[in-house]
N, C-alpha and C positions, 0 to 999 in steps of 0.2 A: 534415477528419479530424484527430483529436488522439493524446492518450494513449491506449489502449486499458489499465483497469483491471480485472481479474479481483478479484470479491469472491467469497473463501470461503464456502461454505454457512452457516459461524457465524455471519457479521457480515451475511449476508442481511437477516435480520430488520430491521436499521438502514436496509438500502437498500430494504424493501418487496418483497423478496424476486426483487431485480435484482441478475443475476451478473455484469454489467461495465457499467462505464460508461466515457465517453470524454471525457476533461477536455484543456484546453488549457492546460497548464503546465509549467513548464522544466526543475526539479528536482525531486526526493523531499519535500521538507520544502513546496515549494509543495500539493504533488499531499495532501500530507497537509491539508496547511491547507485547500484546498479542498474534500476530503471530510470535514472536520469541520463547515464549511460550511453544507455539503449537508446532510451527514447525524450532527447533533449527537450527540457520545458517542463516534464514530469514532475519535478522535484519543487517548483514554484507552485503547482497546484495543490499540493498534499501539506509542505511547509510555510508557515508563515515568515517575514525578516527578520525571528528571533532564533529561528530554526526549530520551531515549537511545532506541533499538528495545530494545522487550521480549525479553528472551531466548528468546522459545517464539516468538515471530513472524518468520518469515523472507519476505523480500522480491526479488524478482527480476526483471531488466531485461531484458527478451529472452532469457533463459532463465539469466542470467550473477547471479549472488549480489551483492547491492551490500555484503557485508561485507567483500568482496575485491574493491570498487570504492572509492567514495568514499563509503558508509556514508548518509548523509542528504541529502548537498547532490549523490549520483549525477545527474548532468544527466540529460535525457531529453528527448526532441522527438517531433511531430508523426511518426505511425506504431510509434513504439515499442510494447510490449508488456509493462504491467510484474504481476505474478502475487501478491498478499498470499499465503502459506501459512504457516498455523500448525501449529506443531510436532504432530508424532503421538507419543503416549510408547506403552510397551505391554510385554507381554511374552510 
């Protein structure tokens, strides 16, 4: 058992319309590297051209915001649970 990754209904498409997968990797910026990997294009969704998290894309570790953790290099291990969710605007 690894990561356990939650893909959004958006990014579906990329994954062939598979809502989580489970990867064996350490930290956030692994876990990205590897689903660009997998699944080419990934990586341009989630990062912006500074290699920052896009500001619509929020990310979370067993239910805890990694912007209020360690941001990209957030560790993560075997059983974790980490959630991609992109921002909802609306009114």
């Amino acid at each position: 058992m690894g990561v356990l990754v939650r893909i959004p209904t958006p990014l579906r498409r990329m994954t062939g319309g598979v809502n989580q997968v489970d990867l064996d990797v350490a930290d956030l910026s692994q876990m990205i590297d590897r689903l660009e990997s997998d699944y080419p294009g990934f990586k341009e969704r989630l990062l912006d051209e500074e290699g920052e998290l896009r500001y619509f894309v929020n990310i979370y570790v067993n239910g805890e915001d990694i912007r209020f953790d360690d941001g990209l290099n957030t560790a993560i291990k075997s059983g974790d649970e980490v959630s991609i969710v992109p921002a909802v605007a609306g009114g």
